[in-house]
C-alpha positions as CSV (number, residue, x, y, z in Angstrom):
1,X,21.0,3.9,-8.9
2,X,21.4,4.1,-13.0
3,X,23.3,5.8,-15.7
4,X,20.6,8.7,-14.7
5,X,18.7,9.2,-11.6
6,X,15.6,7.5,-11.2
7,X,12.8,10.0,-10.7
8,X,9.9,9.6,-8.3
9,X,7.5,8.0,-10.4
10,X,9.3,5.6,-11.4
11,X,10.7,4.5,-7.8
12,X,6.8,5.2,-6.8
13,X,5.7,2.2,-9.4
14,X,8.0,-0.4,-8.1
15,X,7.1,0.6,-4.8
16,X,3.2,0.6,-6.1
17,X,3.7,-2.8,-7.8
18,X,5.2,-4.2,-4.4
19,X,1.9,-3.3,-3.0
20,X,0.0,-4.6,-4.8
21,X,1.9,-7.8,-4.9
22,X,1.4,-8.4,-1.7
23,X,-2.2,-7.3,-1.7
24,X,-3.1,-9.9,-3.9
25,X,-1.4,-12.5,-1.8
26,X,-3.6,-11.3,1.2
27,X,-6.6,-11.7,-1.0
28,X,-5.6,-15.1,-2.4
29,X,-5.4,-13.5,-6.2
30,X,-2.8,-16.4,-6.3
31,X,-2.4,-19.4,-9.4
32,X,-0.5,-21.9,-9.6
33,X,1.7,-23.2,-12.8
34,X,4.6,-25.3,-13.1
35,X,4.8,-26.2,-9.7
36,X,5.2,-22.2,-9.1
37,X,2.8,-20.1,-7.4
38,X,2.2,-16.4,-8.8
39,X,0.1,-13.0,-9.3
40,X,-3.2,-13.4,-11.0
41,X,-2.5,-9.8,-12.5
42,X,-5.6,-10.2,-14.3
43,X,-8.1,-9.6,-11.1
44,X,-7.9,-5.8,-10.1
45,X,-7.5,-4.5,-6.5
46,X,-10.1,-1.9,-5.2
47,X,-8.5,-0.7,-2.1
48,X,-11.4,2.0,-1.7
49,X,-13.9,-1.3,-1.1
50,X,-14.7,-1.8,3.0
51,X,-14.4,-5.7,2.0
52,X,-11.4,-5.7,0.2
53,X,-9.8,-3.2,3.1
54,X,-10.6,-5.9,6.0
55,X,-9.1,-8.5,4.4
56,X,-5.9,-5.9,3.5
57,X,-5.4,-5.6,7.5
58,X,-2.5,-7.2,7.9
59,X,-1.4,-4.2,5.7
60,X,-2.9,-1.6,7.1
61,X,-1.7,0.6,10.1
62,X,-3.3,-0.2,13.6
63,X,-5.7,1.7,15.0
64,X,-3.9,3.6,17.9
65,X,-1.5,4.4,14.8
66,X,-4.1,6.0,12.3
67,X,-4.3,9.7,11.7
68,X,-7.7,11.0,11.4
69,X,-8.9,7.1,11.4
70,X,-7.8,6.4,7.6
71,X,-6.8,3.2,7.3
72,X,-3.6,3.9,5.3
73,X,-0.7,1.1,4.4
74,X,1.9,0.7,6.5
75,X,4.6,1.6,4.6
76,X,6.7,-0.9,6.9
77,X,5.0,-3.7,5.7
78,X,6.4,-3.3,2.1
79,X,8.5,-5.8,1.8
80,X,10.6,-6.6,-1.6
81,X,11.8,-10.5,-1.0
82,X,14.7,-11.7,-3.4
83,X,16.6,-14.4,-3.4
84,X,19.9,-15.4,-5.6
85,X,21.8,-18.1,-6.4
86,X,25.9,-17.5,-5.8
87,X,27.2,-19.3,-8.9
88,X,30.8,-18.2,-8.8
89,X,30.7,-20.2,-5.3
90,X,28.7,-22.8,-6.4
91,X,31.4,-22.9,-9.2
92,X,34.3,-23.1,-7.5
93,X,32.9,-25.7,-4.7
94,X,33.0,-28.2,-7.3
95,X,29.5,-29.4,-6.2
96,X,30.9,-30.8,-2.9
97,X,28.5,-28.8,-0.9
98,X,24.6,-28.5,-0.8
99,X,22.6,-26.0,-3.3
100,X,21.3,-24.3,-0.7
101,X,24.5,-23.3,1.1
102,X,24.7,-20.8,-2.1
103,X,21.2,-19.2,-1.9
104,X,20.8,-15.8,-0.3
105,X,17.3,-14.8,0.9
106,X,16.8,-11.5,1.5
107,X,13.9,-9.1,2.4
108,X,14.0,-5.6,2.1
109,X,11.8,-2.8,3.3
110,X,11.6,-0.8,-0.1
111,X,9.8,2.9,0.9
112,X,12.5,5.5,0.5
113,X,12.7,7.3,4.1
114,X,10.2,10.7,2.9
115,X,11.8,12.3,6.2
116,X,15.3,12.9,4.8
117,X,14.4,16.6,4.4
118,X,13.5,17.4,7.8
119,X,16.7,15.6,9.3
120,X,19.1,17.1,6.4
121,X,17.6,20.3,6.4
122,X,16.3,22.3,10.0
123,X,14.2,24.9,8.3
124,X,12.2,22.2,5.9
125,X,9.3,21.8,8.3
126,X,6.7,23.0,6.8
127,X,8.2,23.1,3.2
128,X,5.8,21.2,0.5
129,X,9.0,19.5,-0.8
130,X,9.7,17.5,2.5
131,X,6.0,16.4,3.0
132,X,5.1,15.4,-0.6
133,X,7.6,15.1,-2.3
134,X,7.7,11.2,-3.0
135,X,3.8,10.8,-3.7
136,X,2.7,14.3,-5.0
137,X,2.7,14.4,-9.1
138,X,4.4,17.8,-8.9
139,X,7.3,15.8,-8.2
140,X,7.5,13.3,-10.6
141,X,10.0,13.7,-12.8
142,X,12.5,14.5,-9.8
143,X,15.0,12.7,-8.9
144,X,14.1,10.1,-6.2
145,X,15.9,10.5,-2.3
146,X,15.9,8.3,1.1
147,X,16.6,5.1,-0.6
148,X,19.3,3.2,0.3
149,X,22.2,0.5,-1.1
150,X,19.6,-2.4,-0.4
151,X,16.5,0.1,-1.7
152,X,18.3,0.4,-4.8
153,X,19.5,-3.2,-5.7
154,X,15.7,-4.7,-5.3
155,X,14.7,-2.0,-7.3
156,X,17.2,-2.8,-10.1
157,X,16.4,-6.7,-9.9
């Protein structure tokens, strides 16, 4: 992904500040300048708060889904959005065509697959590293695994 390997923190804050991103969407933490709308980074999330968690459902896994009844994120709906303008085409089509013929959209599901372990290695079951190794601090400074081409290209954007 870099010169060095990115380590699970810092995969884990990109992932975090797509969360939280879309969090404050859900709770309308939204201003708008310059005809633009953005993050008001100012107000702070408490996703512990039984208010702030109803309004988060649209995040949160259904209930036939829960373990134990948490209501944990769905790590599916983490969605990094990007879009990008093709100027080398826009270039060479001498503005004969539209602008937005040279936009790409694209939205990408941005958690690394956690279950790479168990499917790369048989006898990982019940190892610590395959089921915290993303999220647990112990593993922080490692390098990060089960993220993609696409993973890898919102996180360097």
């Amino acid at each position: 992904m870099d010169a060095t390997e990115i380590t699970n923190n810092e995969y884990r804050q990109f992932v975090d500040w797509v969360r939280d991103t879309i969090a404050h969407v859900l709770l309308g933490q939204v201003k708008t300048g310059e005809g633009q709308d953005y993050v008001d980074w100012k107000q702070k999330i408490n996703y512990g708060d039984p208010a702030t968690s109803e309004k988060l459902d649209a995040m949160i896994y259904r209930p036939e889904d829960r373990i134990w009844g948490r209501k944990d994120i769905d790590v599916r709906k983490l969605v990094y959005h990007w879009e990008k303008y093709d100027l080398k085409a826009a270039a060479m089509d001498k503005g004969k065509s539209p602008r937005s013929q040279f936009i790409e959209k694209r939205d990408i599901a941005i958690y690394p697959d956690t279950l790479c372990w168990i499917r790369d290695f048989s006898y990982s079951y019940n190892d610590p590293m395959a089921k915290m190794y993303f999220y647990h601090p112990a593993f922080d400074n490692y390098p990060v695994v089960g993220v993609n081409w696409n993973q890898a290209t919102a996180f360097c954007m």
